[in-house]
MARVEXRO-798528 format. One record per residue (C-alpha): y, x, z; residue number from 0. Coordinates in Angstrom, 1 decimal. Example, Ala and Ser with C-alpha at 12.3 -4.5 7.8 and 13.67 -1.06 7.14 Angstrom:
% MARVEXRO-798528
- -4.5,12.3,7.8,0
- -1.1,13.7,7.1,1
% end
This chain:
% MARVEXRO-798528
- -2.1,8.0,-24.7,0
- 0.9,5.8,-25.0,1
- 4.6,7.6,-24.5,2
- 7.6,5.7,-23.5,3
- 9.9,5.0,-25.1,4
- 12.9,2.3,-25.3,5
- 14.5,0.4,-28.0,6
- 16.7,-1.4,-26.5,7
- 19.9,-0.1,-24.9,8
- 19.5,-0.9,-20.8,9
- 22.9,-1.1,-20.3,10
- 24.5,-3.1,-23.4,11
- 21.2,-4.7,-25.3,12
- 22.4,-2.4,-28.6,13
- 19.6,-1.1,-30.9,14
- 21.6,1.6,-32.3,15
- 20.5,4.8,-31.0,16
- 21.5,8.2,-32.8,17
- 20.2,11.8,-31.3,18
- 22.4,13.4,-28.6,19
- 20.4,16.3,-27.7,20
- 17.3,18.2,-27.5,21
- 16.5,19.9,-23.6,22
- 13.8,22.1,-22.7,23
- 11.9,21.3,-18.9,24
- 12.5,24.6,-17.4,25
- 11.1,23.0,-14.1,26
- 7.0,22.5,-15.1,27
- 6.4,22.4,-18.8,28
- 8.6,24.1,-20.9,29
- 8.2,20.9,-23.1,30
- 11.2,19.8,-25.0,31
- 12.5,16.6,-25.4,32
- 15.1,14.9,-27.4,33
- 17.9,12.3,-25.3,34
- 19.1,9.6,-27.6,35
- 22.8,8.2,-27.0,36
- 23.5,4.4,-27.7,37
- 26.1,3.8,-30.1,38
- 27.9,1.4,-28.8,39
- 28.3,2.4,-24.7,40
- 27.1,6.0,-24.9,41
- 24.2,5.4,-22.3,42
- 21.7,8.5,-22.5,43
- 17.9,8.2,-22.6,44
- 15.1,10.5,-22.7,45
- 12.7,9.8,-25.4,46
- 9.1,10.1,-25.5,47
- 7.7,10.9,-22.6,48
- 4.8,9.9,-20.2,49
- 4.7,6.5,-18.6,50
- 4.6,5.6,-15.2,51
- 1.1,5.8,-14.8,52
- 1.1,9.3,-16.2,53
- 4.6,11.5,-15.1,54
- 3.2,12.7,-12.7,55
- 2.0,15.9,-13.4,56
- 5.6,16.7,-14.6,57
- 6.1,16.3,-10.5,58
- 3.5,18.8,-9.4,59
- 5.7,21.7,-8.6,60
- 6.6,23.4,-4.9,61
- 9.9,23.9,-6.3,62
- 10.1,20.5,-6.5,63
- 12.6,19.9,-3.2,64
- 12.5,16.0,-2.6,65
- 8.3,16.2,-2.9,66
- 7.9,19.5,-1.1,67
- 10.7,20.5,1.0,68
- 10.5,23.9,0.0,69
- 12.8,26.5,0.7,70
- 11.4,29.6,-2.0,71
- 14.2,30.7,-4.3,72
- 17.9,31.2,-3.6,73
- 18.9,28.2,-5.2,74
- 16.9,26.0,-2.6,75
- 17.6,28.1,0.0,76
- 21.8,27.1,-0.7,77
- 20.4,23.6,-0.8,78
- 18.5,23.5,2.7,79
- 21.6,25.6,4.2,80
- 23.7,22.3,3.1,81
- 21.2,19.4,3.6,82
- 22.0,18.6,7.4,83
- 25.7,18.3,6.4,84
- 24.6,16.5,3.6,85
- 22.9,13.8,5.7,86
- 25.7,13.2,8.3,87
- 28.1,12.8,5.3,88
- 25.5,10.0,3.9,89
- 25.1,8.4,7.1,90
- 28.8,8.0,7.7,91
- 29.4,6.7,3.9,92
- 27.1,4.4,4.4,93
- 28.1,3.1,7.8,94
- 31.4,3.5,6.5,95
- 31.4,0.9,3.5,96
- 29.4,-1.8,5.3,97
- 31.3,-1.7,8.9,98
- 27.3,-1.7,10.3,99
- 26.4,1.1,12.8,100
- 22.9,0.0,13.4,101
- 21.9,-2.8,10.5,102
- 18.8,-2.9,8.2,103
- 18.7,0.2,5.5,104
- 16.2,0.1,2.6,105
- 16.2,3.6,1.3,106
- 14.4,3.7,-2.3,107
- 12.7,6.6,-3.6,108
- 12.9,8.5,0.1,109
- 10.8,11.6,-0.8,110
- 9.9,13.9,2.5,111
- 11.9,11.5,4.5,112
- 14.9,13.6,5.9,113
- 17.7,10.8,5.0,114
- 15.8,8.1,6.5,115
- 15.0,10.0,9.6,116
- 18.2,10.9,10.4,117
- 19.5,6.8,10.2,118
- 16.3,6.5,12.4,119
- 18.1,8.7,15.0,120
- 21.6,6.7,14.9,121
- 19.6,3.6,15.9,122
- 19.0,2.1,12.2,123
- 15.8,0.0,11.0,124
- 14.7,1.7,8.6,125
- 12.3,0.6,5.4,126
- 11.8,3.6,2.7,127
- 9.9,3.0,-0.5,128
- 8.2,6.4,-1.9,129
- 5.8,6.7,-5.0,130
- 4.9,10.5,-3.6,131
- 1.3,10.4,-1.6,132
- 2.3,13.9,-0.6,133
- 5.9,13.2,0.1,134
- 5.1,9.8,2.1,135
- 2.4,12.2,4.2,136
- 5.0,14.7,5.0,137
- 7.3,12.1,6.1,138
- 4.5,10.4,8.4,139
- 3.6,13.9,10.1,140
- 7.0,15.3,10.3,141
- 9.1,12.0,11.5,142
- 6.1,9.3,12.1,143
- 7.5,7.5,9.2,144
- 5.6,4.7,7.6,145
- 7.3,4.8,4.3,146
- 5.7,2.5,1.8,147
- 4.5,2.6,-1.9,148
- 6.5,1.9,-4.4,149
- 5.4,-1.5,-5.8,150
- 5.3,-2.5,-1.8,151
- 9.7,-3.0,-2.7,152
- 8.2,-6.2,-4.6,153
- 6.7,-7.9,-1.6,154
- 9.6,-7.3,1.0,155
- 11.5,-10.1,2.6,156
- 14.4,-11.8,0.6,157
- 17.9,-11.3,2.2,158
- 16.4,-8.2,4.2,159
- 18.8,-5.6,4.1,160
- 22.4,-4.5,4.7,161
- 22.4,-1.9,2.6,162
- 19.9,-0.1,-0.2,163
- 20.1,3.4,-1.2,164
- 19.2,5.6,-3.8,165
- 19.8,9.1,-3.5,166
- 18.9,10.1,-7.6,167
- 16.2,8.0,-7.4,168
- 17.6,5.2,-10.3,169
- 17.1,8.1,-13.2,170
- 13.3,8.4,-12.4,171
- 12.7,4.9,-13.0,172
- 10.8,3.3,-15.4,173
- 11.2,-0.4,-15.1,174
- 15.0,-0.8,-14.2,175
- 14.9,-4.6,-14.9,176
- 12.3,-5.3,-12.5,177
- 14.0,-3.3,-9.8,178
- 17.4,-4.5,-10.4,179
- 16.5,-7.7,-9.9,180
- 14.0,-6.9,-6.5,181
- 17.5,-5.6,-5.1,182
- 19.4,-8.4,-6.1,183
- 16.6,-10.1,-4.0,184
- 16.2,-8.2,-1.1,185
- 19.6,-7.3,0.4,186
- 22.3,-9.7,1.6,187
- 24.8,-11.8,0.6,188
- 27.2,-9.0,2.1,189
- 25.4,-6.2,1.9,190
- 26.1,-3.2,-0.4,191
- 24.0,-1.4,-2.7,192
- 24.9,2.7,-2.5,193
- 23.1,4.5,-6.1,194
- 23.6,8.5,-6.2,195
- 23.2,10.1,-10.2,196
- 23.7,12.9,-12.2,197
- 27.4,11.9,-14.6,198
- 26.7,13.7,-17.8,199
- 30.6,13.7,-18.4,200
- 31.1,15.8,-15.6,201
- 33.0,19.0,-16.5,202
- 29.4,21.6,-15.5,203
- 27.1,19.0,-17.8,204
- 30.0,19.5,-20.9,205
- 29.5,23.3,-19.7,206
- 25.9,23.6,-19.7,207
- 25.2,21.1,-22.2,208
- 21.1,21.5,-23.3,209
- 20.9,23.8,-20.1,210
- 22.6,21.4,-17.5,211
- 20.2,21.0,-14.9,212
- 20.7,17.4,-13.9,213
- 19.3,16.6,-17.6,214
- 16.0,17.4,-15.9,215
- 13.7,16.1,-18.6,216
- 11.5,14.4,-18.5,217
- 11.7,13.4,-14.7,218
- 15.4,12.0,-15.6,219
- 14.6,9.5,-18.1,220
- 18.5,7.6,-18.0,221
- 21.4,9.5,-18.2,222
- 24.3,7.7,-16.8,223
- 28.4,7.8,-16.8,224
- 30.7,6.1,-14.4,225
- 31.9,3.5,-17.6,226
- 28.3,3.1,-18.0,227
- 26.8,2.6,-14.1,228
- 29.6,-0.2,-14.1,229
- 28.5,-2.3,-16.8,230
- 24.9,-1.9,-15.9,231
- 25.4,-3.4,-12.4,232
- 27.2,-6.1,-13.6,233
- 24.4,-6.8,-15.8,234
- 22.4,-7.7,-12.3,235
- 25.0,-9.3,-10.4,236
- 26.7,-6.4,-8.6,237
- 30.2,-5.6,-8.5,238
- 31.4,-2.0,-8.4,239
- 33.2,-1.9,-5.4,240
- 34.0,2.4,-4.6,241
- 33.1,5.8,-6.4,242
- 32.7,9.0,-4.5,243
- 32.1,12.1,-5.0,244
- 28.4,14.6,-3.8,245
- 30.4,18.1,-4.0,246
- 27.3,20.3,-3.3,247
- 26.1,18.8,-6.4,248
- 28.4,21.0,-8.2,249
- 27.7,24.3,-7.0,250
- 23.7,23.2,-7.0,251
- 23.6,21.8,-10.7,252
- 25.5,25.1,-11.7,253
- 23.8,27.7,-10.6,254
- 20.1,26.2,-11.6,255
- 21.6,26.0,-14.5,256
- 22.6,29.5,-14.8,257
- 18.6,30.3,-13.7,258
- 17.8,28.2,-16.5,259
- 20.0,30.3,-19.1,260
- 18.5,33.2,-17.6,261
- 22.6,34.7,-16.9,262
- 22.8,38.0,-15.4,263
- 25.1,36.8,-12.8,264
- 24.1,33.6,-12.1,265
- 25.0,33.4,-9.0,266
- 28.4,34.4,-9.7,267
- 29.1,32.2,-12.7,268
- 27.4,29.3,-11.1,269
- 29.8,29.1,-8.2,270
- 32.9,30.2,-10.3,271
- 32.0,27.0,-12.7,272
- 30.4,24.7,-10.1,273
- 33.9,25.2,-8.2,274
- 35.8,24.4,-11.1,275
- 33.5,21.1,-11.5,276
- 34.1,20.3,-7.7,277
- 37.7,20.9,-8.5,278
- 38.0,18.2,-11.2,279
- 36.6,16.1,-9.1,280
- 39.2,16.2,-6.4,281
- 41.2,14.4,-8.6,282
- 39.2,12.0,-10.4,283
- 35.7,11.4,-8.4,284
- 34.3,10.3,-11.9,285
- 34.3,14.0,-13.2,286
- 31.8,14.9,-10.1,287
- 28.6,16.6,-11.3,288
- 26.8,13.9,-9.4,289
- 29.1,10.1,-8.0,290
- 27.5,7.6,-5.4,291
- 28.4,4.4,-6.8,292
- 28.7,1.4,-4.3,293
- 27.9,-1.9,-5.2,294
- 28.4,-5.0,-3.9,295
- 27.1,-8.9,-4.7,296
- 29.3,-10.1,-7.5,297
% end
């Protein structure tokens, strides 16, 4: 069975690659795999894993929140306590930086559904793309949503949408160049493209380093910075227009990671450094655990 794997940089064409590091996948496996660095703009990549046709067994998990929506273990519990906050803070970012209370929202990747559901309920029209059988089923029997396949994102209308999201969805896919481009396509002159990842040059990822959750190998298979998400959307004809920060991230990405290290008092030291991560933050949104990066048509 072929593996994926990429030579050339994504973000700046560069074929120099040295290793960066080697993570385990505490979440299914217990695999490890290496991430590669580019040497020219630092862009992270996972190497050698499945392709698209055949990740998904590193999916099949109930821990697995955005497939399964389940609450088992304290660290999911903290993350279902926050998720309705969560979603009104989205909705209001979003309605926020295109001035649109009730436009047309393509929401990528949508998993169980919750995000789109809740633009549903503030009038939106809503399209969501899912590659999850399971997920899209929960999402038709929970919410009625018809959310589509993911190559359906290839035959939608051009000019569709005032906005696209992707709430880390953009590190799970394979074929960035092909997607890029379909959301260059699909959304409006003015519309505004909102992306959600993990910032490996946040303060818990230095922390944590092999053990930093958000590395989440081999489901993450790009690893991006702020410098980095910047000159990869200009690459596809999008301007960086905002940065802001997903705080919960913080807490969230620190104390799986704790569970991960197997710490004593995880709990403890995952708030105590996923506080000090939210801190930094405060100050400079690019030092966030996780930054939503808006985009506009350049």
């Amino acid at each position: 069975m072929s593996k994926f794997n990429v030579p050339i940089c994504p973000v700046c064409d560069s074929e120099k690659f040295s290793d960066f590091l080697s993570c385990t996948d505490f979440f299914v496996s217990g695999e490890e795999f290496q991430i590669k660095q580019c040497d020219s703009c630092g862009f992270k990549i996972t190497e050698n894993i499945e392709d698209e046709d055949n990740i998904g067994s590193y999916y099949q998990s109930e821990e697995y929140i955005s497939h399964s929506n389940t609450s088992k273990g304290l660290v999911n519990s903290v993350y279902h306590s926050v998720r309705n906050y969560m979603l009104g803070r989205k909705r209001r970012l979003v309605e926020k930086v295109t001035g649109i209370r009730n436009g047309h929202i393509l929401d990528v990747g949508t998993g169980t559904g919750f995000f789109l559901n809740k633009m549903k309920e503030f009038g939106w029209h809503i399209t969501g793309t899912e590659k999850s059988e399971n997920a899209r089923d929960f999402a038709k029997k929970e919410f009625g949503l018809d959310n589509l396949p993911t190559e359906d994102l290839f035959k939608l209308e051009v000019n569709r949408f005032d906005v696209i999201t992707l709430w880390h969805v953009l590190e799970h896919i394979h074929d960035l160049k092909s997607n890029l481009e379909a959301f260059q396509r699909v959304l409006r002159k003015d519309g505004k493209l909102i992306i959600a990842v993990p910032n490996h040059e946040s303060y818990d990822a230095r922390h944590y380093k092999q053990f930093w959750a958000a590395y989440d190998v081999p489901r993450h298979i790009w690893h991006f910075a702020p410098k980095q998400m910047k000159q990869f959307g200009e690459k596809y004809g999008f301007k960086l227009a905002s940065m802001h920060t997903m705080p919960f991230d913080s807490f969230y990405v620190s104390m799986l990671s704790e569970k991960y290290k197997k710490s004593k008092m995880a709990l403890f030291n995952g708030i105590l450094h996923g506080k000090i991560s939210w801190l930094k933050s405060i100050v400079n949104p690019a030092k966030c655990s996780s930054v939503i990066y808006v985009f506009e048509k350049n």
